[in-house]
N, C-alpha and C positions, 0 to 999 in steps of 0.2 A: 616289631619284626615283620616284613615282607613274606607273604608266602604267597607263591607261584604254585602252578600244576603246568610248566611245560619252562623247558630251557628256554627258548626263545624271548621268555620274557624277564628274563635277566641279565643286565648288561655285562658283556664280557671282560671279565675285570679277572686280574691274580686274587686267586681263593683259597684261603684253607678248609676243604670241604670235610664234615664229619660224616663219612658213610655208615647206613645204620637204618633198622629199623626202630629202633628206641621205642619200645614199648614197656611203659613204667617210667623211663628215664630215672634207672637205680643209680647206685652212688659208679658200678662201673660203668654207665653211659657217660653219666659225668664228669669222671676221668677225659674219654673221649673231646668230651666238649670242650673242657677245661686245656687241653692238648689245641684245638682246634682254633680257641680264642690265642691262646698265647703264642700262636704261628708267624702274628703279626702280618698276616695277609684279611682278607675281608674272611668274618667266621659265617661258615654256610652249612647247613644241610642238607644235605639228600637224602632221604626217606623214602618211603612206602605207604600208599595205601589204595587198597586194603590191607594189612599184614599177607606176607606171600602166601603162609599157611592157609589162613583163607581162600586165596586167591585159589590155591590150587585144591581146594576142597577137605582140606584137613583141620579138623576142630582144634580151634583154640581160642579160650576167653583171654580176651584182651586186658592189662592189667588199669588202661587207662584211656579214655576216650578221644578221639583224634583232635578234637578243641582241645582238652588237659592236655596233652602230648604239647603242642604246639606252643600251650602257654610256659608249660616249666623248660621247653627248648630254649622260649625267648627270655626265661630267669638266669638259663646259666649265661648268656653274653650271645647268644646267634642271631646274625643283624638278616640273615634272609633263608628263607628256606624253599625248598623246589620238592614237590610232592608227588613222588611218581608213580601215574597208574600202575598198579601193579597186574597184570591180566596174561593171559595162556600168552598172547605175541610177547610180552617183554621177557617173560618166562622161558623162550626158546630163543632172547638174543642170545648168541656166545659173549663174555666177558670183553674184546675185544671192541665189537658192535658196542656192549653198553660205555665203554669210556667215550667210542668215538660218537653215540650220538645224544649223552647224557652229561657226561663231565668235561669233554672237550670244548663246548660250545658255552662254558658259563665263566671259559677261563682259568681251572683248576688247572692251580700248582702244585699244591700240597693236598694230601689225601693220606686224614688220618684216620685209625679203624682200630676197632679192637685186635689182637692180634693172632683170633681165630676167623678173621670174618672171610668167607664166601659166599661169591656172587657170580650171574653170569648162566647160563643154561648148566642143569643139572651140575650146580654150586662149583663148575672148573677153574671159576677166575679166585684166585688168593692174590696176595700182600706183592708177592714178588713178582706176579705177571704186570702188575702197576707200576714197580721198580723197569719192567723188562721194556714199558710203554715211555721210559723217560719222565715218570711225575717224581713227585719229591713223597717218598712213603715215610709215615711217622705210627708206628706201628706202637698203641697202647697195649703193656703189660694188664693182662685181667686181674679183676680186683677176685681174690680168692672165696671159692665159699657164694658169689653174688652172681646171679642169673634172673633174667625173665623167670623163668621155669620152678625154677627153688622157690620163687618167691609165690606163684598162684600155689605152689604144694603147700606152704606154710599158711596160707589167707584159705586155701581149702581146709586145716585142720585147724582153723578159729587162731592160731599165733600170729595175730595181728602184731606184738610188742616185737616178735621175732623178725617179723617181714618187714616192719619199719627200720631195724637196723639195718637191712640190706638197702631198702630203698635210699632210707636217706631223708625218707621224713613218716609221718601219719599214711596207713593204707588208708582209701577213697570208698566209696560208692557214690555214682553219680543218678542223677535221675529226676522223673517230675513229681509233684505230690497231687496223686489222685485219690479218689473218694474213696473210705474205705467202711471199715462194719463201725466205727462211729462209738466201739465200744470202751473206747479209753476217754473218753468225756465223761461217760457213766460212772466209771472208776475214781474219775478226778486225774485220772493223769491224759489230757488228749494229748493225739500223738498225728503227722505228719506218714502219709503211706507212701512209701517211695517206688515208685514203676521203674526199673532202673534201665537205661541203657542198653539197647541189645547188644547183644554178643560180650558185654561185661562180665567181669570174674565178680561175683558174690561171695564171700569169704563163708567159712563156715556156720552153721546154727549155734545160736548161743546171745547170749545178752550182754552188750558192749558198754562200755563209759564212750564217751568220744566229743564231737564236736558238731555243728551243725551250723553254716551264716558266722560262725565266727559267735556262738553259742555255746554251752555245754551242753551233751543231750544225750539218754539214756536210749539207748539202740536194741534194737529185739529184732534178728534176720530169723526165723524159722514159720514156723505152723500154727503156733498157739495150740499147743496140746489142752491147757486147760479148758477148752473151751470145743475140742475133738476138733480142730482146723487138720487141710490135708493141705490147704493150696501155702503156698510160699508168701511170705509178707516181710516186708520191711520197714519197722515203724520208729520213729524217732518221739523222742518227748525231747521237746526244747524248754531246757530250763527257764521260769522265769521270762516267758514269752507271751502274748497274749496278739494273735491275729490270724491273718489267712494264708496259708498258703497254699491253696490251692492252686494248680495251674503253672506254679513254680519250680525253675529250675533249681535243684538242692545237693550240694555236696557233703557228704557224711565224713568225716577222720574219723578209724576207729582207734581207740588209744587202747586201750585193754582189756580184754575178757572176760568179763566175771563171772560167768556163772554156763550152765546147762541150760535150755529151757526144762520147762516142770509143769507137768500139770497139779493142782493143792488139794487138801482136802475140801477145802471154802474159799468161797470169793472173798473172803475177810481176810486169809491166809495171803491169797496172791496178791491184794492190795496193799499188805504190810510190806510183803518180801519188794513189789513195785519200790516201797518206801526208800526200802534199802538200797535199792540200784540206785537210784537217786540221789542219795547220802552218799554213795559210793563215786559217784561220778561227778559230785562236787569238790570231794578229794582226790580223783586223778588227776596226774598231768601227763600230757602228752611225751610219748615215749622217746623225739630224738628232739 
């Protein structure tokens, strides 16, 4: 997939363009796309980034990293995409401005969206001011129940299984593996510390089965009460692995929940119950 950061460098061609911030790219983005590819014109998106929210100063953990965004755009069938600064000027174009100096110049024809989406200075451009501009609107019905928003509520209360059926596949955590307290060597289970991505959603505390490199890997996001931790940690045991990953980039699937974290009465206690997460997440399978 082709991705640009300015019109001008895409040749002016009839487009079916997917307007969207796609952040997650859930099963209703995928609609969208899915609309966009089978338009029969070249499938494109226009995008954002930073997320607006950001942009204009308002907190939000992103569900998926601007490379992962890009790459599951390029899985559903999007042959190009144009990534647009999003910042205070774009912010105060009127809707108007944005077609004519964003979508008219890349050759959109077709401009399809979900069928609440607003754009344009203080959200005035909808569906039908695009109709009123002469494009060709293909306005996708929302898939009920599935939002950005729903889905970080669900990945904040640890229902990972739950947010995967909105997304449409395994939740993420992205991030590098840096050096951490070295204590799960001691234990016998060493484990992978992940730094994760700024501005990323962390799903909730709790001990996960999931995946890791296309591994199985028993996942712990909290503190480590057993041991009085306060600071945050993200640690992976990859089954059946033996090497370095230090310095590396690492994406986590969490498949399902199992457990609270716990502090034990003994290290002999935590290192059984470790066992069990283990055995546990030997027998998961991934949720969609």
């Amino acid at each position: 997939m082709k991705v640009v950061r300015s019109p001008g460098e895409l040749d002016p061609r009839p487009r079916a363009v997917a307007l969207g911030t796609f952040d997650g790219v859930h099963r209703g983005h995928r609609r969208v796309l899915d609309a966009a590819v089978a338009a029969g014109q070249a499938p494109t998106v226009v995008t954002f980034d930073p997320h607006p929210r950001v942009a204009l100063g308002y907190g939000v953990e992103l569900l998926t990293s601007l490379e992962r965004r890009l790459e599951l755009l390029a899985e559903a069938g999007i042959d190009e995409a144009l990534m647009v600064e999003f910042d205070l000027e774009l912010a105060q174009l009127g809707p108007e401005q944005f077609v004519e100096r964003v979508l008219l110049p890349i050759g959109t024809d077709v401009v399809v969206a979900g069928a609440n989406f607003r754009f344009g200075r203080g959200r005035s451009g909808d569906l039908e001011l695009l109709r009123r501009l002469d494009l060709d609107v293909r306005a996708v019905p929302l898939v009920e129940g599935v939002s950005s928003t729903r889905i970080r509520d669900l990945l904040r209360a640890g229902e990972v299984e739950r947010a995967a059926r909105l997304l449409g596949r395994p939740a993420e955590i992205e991030g590098t593996v840096v050096a951490g307290d070295a204590r799960g060597g001691t234990l016998g289970f060493p484990t992978a510390n992940l730094r994760p991505e700024p501005g990323l959603l962390v799903p909730g505390y709790g001990i996960y089965a999931g995946a890791a490199d296309g591994r199985r890997a028993a996942i712990s996001i909290g503190t480590n009460p057993h041991y009085g931790g306060g600071e945050r940690r993200i640690e992976a045991f990859l089954l059946d692995f033996d090497g370095d990953l230090y310095g590396r980039k690492l994406r986590l699937q969490l498949w399902q929940r199992l457990r609270d974290e716990l502090a034990f009465e003994s290290e002999d206690e935590l290192v059984t119950q470790i066992g069990r997460d283990v055995e546990a997440t030997r027998r998961a399978q991934p949720p969609v």
